[in-house]
N, C-alpha and C positions, 0 to 999 in steps of 0.2 A: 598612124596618126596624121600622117600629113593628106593622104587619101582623103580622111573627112574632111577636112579642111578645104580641101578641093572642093569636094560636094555640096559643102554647104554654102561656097561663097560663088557656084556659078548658077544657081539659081538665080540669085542677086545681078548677076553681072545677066543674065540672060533677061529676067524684068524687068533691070533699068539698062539697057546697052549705052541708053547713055549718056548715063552717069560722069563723069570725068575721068579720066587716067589717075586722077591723084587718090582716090579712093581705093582702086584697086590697087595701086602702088602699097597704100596703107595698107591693107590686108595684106598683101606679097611680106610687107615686113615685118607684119605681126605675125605671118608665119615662118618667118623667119628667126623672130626672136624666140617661136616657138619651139623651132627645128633647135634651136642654139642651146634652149632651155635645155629639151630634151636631151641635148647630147652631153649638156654638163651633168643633167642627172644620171645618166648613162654614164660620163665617166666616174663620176661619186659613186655608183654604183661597182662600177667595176674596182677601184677602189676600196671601196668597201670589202668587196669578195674576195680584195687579195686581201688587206687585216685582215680578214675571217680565216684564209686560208693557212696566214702566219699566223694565228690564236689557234690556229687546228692544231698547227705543227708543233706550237710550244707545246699545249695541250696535250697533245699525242708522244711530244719528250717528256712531261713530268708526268703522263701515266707511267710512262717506261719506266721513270726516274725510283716513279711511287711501285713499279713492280718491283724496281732490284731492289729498293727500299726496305719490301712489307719483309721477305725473309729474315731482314736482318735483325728488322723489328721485332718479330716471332721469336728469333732468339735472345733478343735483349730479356722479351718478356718472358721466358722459359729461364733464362739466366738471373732474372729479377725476382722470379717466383722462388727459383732456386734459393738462392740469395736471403727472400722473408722466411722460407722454411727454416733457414738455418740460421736467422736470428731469433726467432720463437723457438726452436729448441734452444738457443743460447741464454735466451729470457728464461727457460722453461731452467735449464741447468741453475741458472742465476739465482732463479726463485727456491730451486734445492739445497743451492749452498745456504742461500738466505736462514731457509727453514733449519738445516743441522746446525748453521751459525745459534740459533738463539737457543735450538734444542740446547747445544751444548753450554750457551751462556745458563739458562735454565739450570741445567746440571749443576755446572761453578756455581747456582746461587745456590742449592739446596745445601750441596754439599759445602758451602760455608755457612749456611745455616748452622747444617748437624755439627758442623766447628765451633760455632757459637754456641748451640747448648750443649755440644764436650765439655767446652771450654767451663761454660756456668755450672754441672754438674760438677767437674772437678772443684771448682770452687765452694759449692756449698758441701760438697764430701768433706773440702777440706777446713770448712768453715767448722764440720760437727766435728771433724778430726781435733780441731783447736779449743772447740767446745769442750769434747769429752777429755781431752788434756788437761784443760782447767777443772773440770769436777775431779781427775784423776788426783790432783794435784792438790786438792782440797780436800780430797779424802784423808790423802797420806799426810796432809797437815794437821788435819782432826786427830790421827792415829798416831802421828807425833805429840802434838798437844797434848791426851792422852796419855800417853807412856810418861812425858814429862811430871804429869799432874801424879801418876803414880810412885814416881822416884825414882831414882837409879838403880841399877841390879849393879852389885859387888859381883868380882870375878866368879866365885863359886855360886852367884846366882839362887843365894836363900837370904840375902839382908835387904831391905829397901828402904830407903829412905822415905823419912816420915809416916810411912806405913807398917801396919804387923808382919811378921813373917810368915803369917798363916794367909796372908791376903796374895790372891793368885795375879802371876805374873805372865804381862800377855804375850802370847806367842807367836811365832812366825802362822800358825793358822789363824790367828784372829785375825792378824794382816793380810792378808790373801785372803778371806773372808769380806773385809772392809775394800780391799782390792777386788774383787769380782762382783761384789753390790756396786762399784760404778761402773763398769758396763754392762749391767742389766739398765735400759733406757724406757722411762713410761713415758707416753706420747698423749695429747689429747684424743680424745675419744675412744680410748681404753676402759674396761673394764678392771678392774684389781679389788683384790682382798687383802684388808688390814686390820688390825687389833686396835680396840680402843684402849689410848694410856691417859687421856688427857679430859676433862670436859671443865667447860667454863657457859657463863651466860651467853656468850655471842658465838660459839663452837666449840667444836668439839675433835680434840687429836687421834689423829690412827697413823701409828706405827706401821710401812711399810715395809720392810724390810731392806729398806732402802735409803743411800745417804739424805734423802732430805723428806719429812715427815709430811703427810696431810692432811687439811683441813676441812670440814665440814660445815658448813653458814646451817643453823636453825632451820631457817626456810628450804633448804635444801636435804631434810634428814626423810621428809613422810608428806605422804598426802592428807594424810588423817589430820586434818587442823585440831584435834582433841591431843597430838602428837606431843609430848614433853621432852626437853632435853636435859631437864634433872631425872624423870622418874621410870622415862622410859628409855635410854641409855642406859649401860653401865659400865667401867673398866674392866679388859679383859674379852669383851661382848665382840664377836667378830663381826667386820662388815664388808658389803659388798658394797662398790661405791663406780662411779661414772667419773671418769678424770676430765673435768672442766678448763683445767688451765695446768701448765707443767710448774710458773709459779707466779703466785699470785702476789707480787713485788714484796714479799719479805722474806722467799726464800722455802717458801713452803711450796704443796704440791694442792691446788682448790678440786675438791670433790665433791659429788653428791648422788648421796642415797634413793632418792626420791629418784632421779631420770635409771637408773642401775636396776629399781622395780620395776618401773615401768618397762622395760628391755627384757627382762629376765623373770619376771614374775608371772606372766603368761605361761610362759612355758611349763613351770612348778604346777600354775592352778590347772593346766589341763590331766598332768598327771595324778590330779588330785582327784578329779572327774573320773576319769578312765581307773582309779584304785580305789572309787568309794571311800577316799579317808578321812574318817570322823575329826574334825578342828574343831578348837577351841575359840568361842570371838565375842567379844564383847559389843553390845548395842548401843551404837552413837547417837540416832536417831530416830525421829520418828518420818516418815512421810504420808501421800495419802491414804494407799494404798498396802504398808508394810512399811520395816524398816531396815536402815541402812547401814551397814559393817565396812569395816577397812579389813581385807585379808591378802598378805603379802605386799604392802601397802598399796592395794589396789581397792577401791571403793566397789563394795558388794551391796545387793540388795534381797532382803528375803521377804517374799509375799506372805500379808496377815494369814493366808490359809495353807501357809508352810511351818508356821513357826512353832507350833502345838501339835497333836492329835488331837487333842479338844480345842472348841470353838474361844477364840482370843479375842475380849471384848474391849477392852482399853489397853492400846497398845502403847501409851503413855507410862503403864506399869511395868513396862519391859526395859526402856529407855537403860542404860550401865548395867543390864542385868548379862552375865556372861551365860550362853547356851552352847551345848556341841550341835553341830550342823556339819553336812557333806554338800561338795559343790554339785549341781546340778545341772548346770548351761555355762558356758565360756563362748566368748562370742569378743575373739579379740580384734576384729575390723571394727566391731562398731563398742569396743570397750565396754561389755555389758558380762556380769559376771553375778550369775541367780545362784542362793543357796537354798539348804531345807532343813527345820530344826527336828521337823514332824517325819522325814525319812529315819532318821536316827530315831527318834521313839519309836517308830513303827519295827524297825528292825528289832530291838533290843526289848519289845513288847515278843514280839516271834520268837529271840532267843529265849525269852523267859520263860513260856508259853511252851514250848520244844524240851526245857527242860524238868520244867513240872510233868509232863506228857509221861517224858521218860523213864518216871519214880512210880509212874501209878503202876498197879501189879491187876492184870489178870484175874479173874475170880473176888476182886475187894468189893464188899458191898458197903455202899454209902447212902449218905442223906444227899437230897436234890430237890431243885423247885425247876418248876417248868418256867421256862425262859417264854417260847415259844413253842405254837401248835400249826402243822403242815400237813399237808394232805398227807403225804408219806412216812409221820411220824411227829417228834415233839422232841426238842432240843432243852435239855436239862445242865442246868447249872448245878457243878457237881464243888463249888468253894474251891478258894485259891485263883481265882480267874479263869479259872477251866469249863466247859463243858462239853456236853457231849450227846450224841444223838442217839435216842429208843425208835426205831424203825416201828412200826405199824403191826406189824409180825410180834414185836417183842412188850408187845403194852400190854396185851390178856392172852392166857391162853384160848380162849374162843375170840372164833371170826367176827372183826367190827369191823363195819366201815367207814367209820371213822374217828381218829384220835379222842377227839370231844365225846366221842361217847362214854370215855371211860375218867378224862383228866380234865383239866380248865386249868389254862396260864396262872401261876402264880401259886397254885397248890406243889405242897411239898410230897414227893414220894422218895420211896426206898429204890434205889437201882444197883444192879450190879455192871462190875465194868466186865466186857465178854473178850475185847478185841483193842487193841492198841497200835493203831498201821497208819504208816506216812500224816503223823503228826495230828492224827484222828479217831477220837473214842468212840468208841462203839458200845452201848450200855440196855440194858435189858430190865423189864420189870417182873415181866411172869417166871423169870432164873429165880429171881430172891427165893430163898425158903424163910419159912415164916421163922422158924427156931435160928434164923443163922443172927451171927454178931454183927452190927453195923459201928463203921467208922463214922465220925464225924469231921475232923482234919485228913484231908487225902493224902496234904503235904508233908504227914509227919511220918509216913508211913518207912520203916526200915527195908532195906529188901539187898536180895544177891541175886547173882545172876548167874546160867552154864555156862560151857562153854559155846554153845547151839544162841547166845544171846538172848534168850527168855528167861522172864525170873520165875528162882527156883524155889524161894520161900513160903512154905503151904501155909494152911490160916490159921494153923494151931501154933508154928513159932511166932508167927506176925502178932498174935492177941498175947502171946503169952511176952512180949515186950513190950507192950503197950499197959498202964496204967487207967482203967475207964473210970 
């Protein structure tokens, strides 16, 4: 530094020599003051590099410090970790006590629950235990009452007071009798059977067999709104009844016949279905189609093309008229219950029909009008509702081919009967002999039979009991 300073100022002093001494004295100073600068910044320098030196050295002690430090650290944090694992297991424990804590509160609440309804069980046990005490008690007061009303029994047990000696005296089994009807217990919504003893305009009494009687409301006897409680009741008339109330505040037991049908009458009508059985029902009304019955107090209907074999033109003429009929459809989900008047005539048309069949003999030669003419022959009405079929074969002895050549509907011939099998006659025209005897009533015909089930009756005892 000082070199340039040199340099630069003897040019100067070389192109003005001469200059004055005071000038270059001035520059001498100025670099002086330079030199002086420079040496203070030199020494702030030097200065400086020793703080740097002592910032080294701290420096270079708190790495040391920070080395012996971090191990410890490491363990702290090893120790600390430690330390959270085994307060989260202790949480973790915490939260298990916690959980069997309420389990177990949970349990103490149930099982004081089930102590509460012990407890209320017991009570209501012992509420009916108090209950059936008191009807006990009311029996044996009735059965005292009773015995009172009948008189005293004298020691030998044949005089009574105010009473005959022929009047019977009651015994330790009527009492135990009257004692074991009160613990038999009827309950709402029972069904029970009782005897009618009572009837009046607003109900009607049944005799349970039981300390306290019950009753029947009107409205509650039938579906049948045609239903009477003078004419269709009677004393003695058993019933099947639905227990509505145990009493209905005067000490009675309220029942009804009407819900006991509806329950239990299904069941009757389907067996009545599945065994074909011919009932007896009178007709309430009329509707569009047919008319309408109550059977088991259940409302029936029989369609206008059931209620005859023949065609039923004012079904208005039918209305109280009583017919037998069998049930025919039961359909108890949707309460629908079909009868048939016309199954029963059709049956009982077959049994009749089956047993005329039966009487006709073999060999009878009878009067007949042709009913009908078939290719295969011609159906003759032989009297009594019978007839019976001449084959084609059996109308001429010579070959025709066809019926009409020999007969026309409605002409009367002589036929004989040849064959009798599975409820069908078999009859003949070219059999007849001209000299034989003809019947005119089939149905009057006497006859006997082998033992081989054919009859055995030939045509000379048959005429010779018949009257012509």
């Amino acid at each position: 530094m000082n070199n340039d300073s040199e340099t630069k100022v003897t040019p100067v002093l070389n192109e003005t020599p001469r200059e004055d001494a005071s000038t270059a004295e001035g520059v001498t100073a100025k670099g002086g003051e330079v030199i002086a600068e420079d040496e203070k910044v030199t020494s702030e320098a030097v200065e400086t590099a020793t703080k740097t030196e002592t910032v080294t050295s701290e420096a270079d002690k708190a790495a040391a410090v920070i080395e012996k430090v971090t191990p410890e650290a490491d363990k702290v944090t090893v120790e600390d970790e430690k330390v959270s694992s085994e307060t989260v297991d202790a949480a973790a424990e915490d939260e298990k006590v916690s959980s069997e804590t309420v389990n177990a509160a949970a349990e103490d609440e149930k099982v004081s629950s089930e102590t509460v309804n012990a407890a209320a069980e017991d009570e209501k046990v012992s509420s009916e235990t108090d209950k059936a005490a008191a009807e006990d008690e009311k029996v044996i007061s009735k059965a005292v009452e009773t015995t009172a009303k009948t008189g005293e029994v004298t020691s030998e047990g044949v005089e009574v007071t105010g009473k005959s000696k022929n009047d019977p005296i009651p015994s330790m089994e009527d009492f135990e009798d009257q004692i074991s009807k009160s613990f038999i217990k009827i309950r709402e919504g029972e069904i029970v059977k009782g005897t009618v003893i009572g009837i009046s305009d607003t109900e009607i009494t049944v005799d349970l067999n039981y300390y306290a009687e019950g009753v029947i409301k009107p409205e509650d006897l039938s579906n049948d709104p045609r239903f009477s409680i003078k004419t269709d009741v009677a004393p003695g008339q058993e019933i099947t009844a639905l227990v509505l109330k145990e009493d209905d505040g005067q000490g009675n037991i309220l029942l009804s016949k009407k819900e006991a049908d509806n329950i239990l009458s299904w069941t009757t009508l389907k067996n009545h279905l599945e065994n074909r059985t011919v009932l007896k029902v009178k007709i309430a009304q009329t509707v569009r189609s047919g008319v309408i019955i109550y059977l088991e107090g259940i409302r029936g209907f029989i369609p206008a093309s059931q209620l005859s074999l023949h065609y039923v033109e004012n079904l208005e003429s039918w209305v109280n008229k009583e017919i037998d009929v069998i049930v025919i459809n039961v359909d108890e989900d949707n309460k629908k219950l079909v009868l048939s008047g016309k199954e029963v005539e059709r049956d009982r048309a077959l049994e009749d029909k089956n047993s005329k069949i039966s009487r006709l003999q073999i060999g009878l030669v009878t009067k007949g009008t042709v009913e009908k003419i078939v290719p295969y022959g011609a159906f003759i009405n032989i009297g009594d509702g019978l007839s019976g079929l001449v084959h084609i074969s059996q109308i001429s002895g010579k070959r025709i081919k066809s019926p009409n050549e020999v007969i026309k509907e409605g002409e009367e011939v002589k036929v004989k009967i040849i064959e009798v099998k599975n409820g069908k006659v078999s009859l003949s025209m070219k059999a007849v002999d001209d000299k034989a005897d003809v019947l005119n009533n089939v149905d009057k015909v006497p006859f006997e039979y082998s033992d081989r089930g054919e009859a055995s009756t030939n045509l000379a005892s048959l005429l010779s009991k018949i009257k012509l």
